[in-house]
N, C-alpha and C positions, 0 to 999 in steps of 0.2 A: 653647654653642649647642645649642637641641635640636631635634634630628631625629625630625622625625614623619611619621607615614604614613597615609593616607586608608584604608579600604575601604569602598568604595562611592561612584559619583558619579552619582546617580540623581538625586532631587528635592532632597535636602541637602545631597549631597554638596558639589556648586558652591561654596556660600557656607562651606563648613569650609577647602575650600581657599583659598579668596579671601583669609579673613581670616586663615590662619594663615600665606600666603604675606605677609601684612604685618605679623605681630605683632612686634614686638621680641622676640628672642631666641633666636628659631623657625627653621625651616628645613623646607620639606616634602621629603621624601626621596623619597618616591612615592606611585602612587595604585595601588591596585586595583580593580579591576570586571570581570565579565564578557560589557557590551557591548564591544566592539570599537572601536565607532561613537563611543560614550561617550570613551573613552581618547583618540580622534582629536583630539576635542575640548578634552582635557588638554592636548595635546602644542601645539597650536596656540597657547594661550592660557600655557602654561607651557614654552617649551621646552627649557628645563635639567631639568624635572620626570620622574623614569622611571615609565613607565608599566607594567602587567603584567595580564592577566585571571586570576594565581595569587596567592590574599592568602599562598599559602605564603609565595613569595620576599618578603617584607616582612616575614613573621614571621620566615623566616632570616637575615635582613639583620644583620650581630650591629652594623651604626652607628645603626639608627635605635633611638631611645628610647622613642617613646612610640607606640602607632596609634588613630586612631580611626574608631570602627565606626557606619557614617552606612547600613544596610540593614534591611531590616523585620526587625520588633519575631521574628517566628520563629527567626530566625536571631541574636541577639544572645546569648544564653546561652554556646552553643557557640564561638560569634567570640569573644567578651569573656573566654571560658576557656581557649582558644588562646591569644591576645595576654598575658594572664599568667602562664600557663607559660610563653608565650618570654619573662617576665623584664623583660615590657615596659609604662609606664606604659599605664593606658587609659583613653580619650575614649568615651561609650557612647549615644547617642542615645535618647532618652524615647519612650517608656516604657521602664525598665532591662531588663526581662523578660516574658516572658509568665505569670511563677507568683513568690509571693517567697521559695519553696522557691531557683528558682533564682537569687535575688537575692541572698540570705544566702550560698550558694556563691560567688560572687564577690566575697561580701566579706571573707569569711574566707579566699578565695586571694589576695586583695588583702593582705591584712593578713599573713597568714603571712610573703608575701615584699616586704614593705614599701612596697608600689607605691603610685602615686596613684590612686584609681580616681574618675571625674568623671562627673556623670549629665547632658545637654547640658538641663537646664531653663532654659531662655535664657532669657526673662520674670523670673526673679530678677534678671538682673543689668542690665535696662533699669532705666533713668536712673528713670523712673516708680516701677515697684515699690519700689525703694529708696528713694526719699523717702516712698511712702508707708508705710515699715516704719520710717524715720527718725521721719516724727510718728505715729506711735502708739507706739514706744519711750516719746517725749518726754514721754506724756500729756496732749499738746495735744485729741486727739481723744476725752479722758475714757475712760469704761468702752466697748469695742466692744460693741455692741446685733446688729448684722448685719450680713453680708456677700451682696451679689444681685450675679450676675453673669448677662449674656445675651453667648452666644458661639455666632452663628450666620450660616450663607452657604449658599452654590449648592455641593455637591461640597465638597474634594474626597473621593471616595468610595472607603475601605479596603478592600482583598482582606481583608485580616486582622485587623483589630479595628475594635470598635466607635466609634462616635462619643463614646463615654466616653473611650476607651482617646487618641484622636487629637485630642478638643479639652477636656472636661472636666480632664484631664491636667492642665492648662494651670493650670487654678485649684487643682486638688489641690496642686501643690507652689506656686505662691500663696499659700493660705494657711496651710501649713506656714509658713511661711518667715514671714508676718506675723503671724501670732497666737501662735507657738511652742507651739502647743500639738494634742494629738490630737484628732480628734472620737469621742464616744463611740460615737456609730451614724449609721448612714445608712439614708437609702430612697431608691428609686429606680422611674420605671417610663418606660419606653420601647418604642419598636416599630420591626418593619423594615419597610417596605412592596415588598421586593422579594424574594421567597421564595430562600431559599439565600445571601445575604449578612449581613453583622453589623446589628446597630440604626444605625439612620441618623439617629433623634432623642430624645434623654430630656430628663429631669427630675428632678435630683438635690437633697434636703434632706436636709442634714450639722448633727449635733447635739452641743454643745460640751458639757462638764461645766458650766463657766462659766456657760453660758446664751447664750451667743453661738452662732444660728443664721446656717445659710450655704443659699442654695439658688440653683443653676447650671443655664441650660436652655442644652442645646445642641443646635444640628440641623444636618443637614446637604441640608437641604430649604428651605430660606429664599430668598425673591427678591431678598433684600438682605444686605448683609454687617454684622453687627456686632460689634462687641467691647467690651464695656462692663462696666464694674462700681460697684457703690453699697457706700459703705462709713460705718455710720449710726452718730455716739458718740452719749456724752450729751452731750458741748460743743460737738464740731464734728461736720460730714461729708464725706468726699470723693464724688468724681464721677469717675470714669477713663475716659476715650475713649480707645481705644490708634489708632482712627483719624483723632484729630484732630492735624495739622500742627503747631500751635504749643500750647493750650491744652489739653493729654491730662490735666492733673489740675486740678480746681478745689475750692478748700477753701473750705465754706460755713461761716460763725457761725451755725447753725440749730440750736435743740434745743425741746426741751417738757423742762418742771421743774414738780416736784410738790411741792405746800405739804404742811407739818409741820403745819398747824392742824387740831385734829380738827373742828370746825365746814365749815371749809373741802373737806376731806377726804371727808364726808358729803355736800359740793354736787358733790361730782368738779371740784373747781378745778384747773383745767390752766393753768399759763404756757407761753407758744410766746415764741421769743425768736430774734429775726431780724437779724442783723447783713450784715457784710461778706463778699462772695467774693473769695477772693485766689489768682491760679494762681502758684505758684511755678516757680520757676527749675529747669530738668532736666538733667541732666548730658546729650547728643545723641549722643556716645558709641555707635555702632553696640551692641546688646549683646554679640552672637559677638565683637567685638576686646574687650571688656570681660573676657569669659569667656577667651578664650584666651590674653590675659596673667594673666588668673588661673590657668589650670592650669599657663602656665610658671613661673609665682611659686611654684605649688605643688611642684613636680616640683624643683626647682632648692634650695627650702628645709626641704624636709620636711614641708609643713605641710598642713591636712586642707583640699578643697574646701568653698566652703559649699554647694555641690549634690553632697554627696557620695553613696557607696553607700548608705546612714542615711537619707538623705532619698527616694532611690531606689527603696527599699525600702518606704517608710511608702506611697508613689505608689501604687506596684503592690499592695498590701494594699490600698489605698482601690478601685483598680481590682476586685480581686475581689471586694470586700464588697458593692459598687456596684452590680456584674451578680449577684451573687448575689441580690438583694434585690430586682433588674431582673425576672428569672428568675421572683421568686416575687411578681411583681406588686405590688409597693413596699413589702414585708415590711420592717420597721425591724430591722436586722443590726449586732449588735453590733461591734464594732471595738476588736481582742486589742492593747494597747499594745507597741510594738515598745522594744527596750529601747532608748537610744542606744550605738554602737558609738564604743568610748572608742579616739582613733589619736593621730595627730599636732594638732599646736596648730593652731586654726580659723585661717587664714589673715584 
C-alpha cells in the first residue's frame, strides 16, 4: 500500500485528495497547508486523515512514500526538490516549474535516486484525449493538417502566471502527447489589460517541421466559457467539446482530395468528400482516478509516467518560448529540441 501525502489544499488540492483517498492501492497519510481553516476542512471530511500546516513533518515522515505538491507554480521547484531529497516519490502540479533550468534539476534528482517523478497533465489521461491519440495512431484520421483549439472563460485570474502558463498549458502537453512530435517555433502575441498582473489573453501559432499547424486562443476575459478543439486530417476530422455531457468527441468523414490530372490541376479541381459522423464510445473514468492508479502502477513497478518529467519539461520550454515571442510582439521563436530522458519502461 502506498502512502502519500498532499501539500497544499487550496483550489487542487480537494480533488488529489478525493481521488487518491479512493484509488486502489493508496492511502493518504496526510495533508499539508498553511491555512488552518483549510485543514479544518480535511479533518471533517477525512477524519482518520493527519493534518499539519509544516509540509516538514510529511517530508520527515519516514512511512509515507510518495507527496504531492498541489501550490503555485513559484513554489514547486523548491517543494518538488525537498520531496526528493527525502527519498520520496513525487506528484507535481502543471505547470512543472517556473524555468526548465529548474525542470531538468528535478529530473536529474529524480533519476539519480530512482524516483517517480509525475507532472499532474490530467487532460492526457481523459477518456477523450486518449481515443483521440488512439485514432490518429491508427491512421484513421490520415496525415494531421491542424490542430485549433479555443480555451476561454470569466477568470479564473493568476497572481503568477500568465494565461498561457494556466490554460494554454492545457494544449501544450495535448499536443505533445498526440502528435509526438516537437514544434519547431512559435509566436505568440497577447495583453494585460490590468496594469501590474500577468497577460490575461493571447494567441498562440505553433509550427510543426511536418507542416502540421497548431493555433490556441486563450482568454481569460470571455462572457462565456469554452473548451474546444478542431482536429483536421486528410480523411477524417474530429470535434472535441470537453463541455459537452455525452457527445465530447465527434469524428466526421470530411476531406477535400486533389486530382493527379495535369488538365484538371490547371482548373484547381477540388474533391470535397462528405460522409458520416460517428461519436465514439469514451472511457467516463474521472481522469485524476485514471491518473492516480497510474502513478501507483508506476511507483509499485518501476515504470516511467506517461506525463512524466520529459514531458514536463518540453511544457515549460513551450511556455518560455511562448512569452518570449509574447514579449517581442509575436516574434516567431525558435524551439531548442529537448532530448528525451531515457528511465524506466513507459508504463
Amino acid at each position: 500500500m502506498i502512502k502519500i501525502g498532499i501539500i497544499g489544499y487550496g483550489y487542487w488540492g480537494p480533488n488529489l485528495v478525493r481521488n487518491f483517498a479512493e484509488t486502489s492501492g493508496a492511502i493518504i497519510a496526510g495533508v499539508a497547508d498553511l491555512n488552518p481553516k483549510r485543514l479544518e476542512i480535511v479533518q471533517k471530511r477525512y477524519p482518520g486523515v493527519r493534518t499539519t500546516t509544516q509540509f516538514q513533518d510529511l517530508l520527515g515522515d519516514p512511512s509515507i512514500d510518495a507527496i504531492a505538491v498541489a501550490t503555485p507554480v513559484s513554489t514547486h521547484f523548491e517543494l518538488g526538490m525537498a520531496v526528493l531529497k527525502a527519498d520520496k516519490h513525487l506528484w507535481l502540479e502543471k505547470p512543472m516549474t517556473e524555468t526548465s533550468e529548474q525542470a531538468r534539476k528535478l529530473i536529474d534528482e529524480a533519476e539519480k535516486r530512482n524516483l517517480v517523478l509525475i507532472v499532474d497533465h490530467t487532460f492526457i489521461y481523459t477518456g477523450a484525449v486518449l481515443k483521440m491519440a488512439e485514432l490518429i495512431k491508427s491512421g484513421d484520421l490520415g496525415n494531421i493538417y491542424y490542430y485549433d483549439s479555443t480555451r476561454v472563460n470569466l477568470g479564473l485570474f493568476q497572481r503568477d502566471v500568465s494565461v498561457i502558463s494556466d490554460l494554454a498549458v492545457h494544449d501544450f502537453s495535448i499536443l505533445d502527447y498526440l502528435l509526438g512530435e516537437q514544434p519547431a517555433a512559435v509566436s505568440a502575441v497577447g495583453t494585460n489589460h490590468f496594469p501590474g498582473t500577468p497577460e490575461n489573453l493571447a494567441y498562440l501559432t505553433l509550427f510543426y517541421d511536418s507542416g502540421i499547424i497548431a493555433h490556441i486562443n486563450v482568454n481569460w476575459l470571455a462572457p462565456v466559457k469554452v473548451r474546444q478543439i478542431l482536429i483536421g486530417g486528410s480523411k477524417k476530422m474530429i470535434t472535441y467539446d470537453d463541455l459537452e455531457p455525452s457527445e465530447k468527441i465527434r469524428v466526421y468523414d470530411k476531406g477535400i482530395s486533389f486530382t493527379d490530372d495535369p488538365q484538371q490541376i490547371y482548373e484547381m479541381r477540388v474533391g470535397y468528400r462528405t460522409g458520416d459522423m460517428w461519436a465514439p464510445r469514451l472511457d467516463s473514468t474521472e481522469a485524476l482516478r485514471v491518473e492516480g492508479d497510474h502513478f501507483v502502477e508506476c511507483i509499485e513497478n518501476g515504470k516511467t509516467p506517461l506525463t512524466d518529467g520529459s514531458l514536463g519539461l518540453r511544457v515549460v520550454e513551450l511556455i518560455e518560448a511562448a512569452t518570449r515571442s509574447m514579449n517581442e510582439r509575436g516574434r516567431s521563436v525558435e524551439i531548442k529540441g529537448t532530448q528525451m530522458y531515457q528511465g524506466r519502461k513507459v508504463a
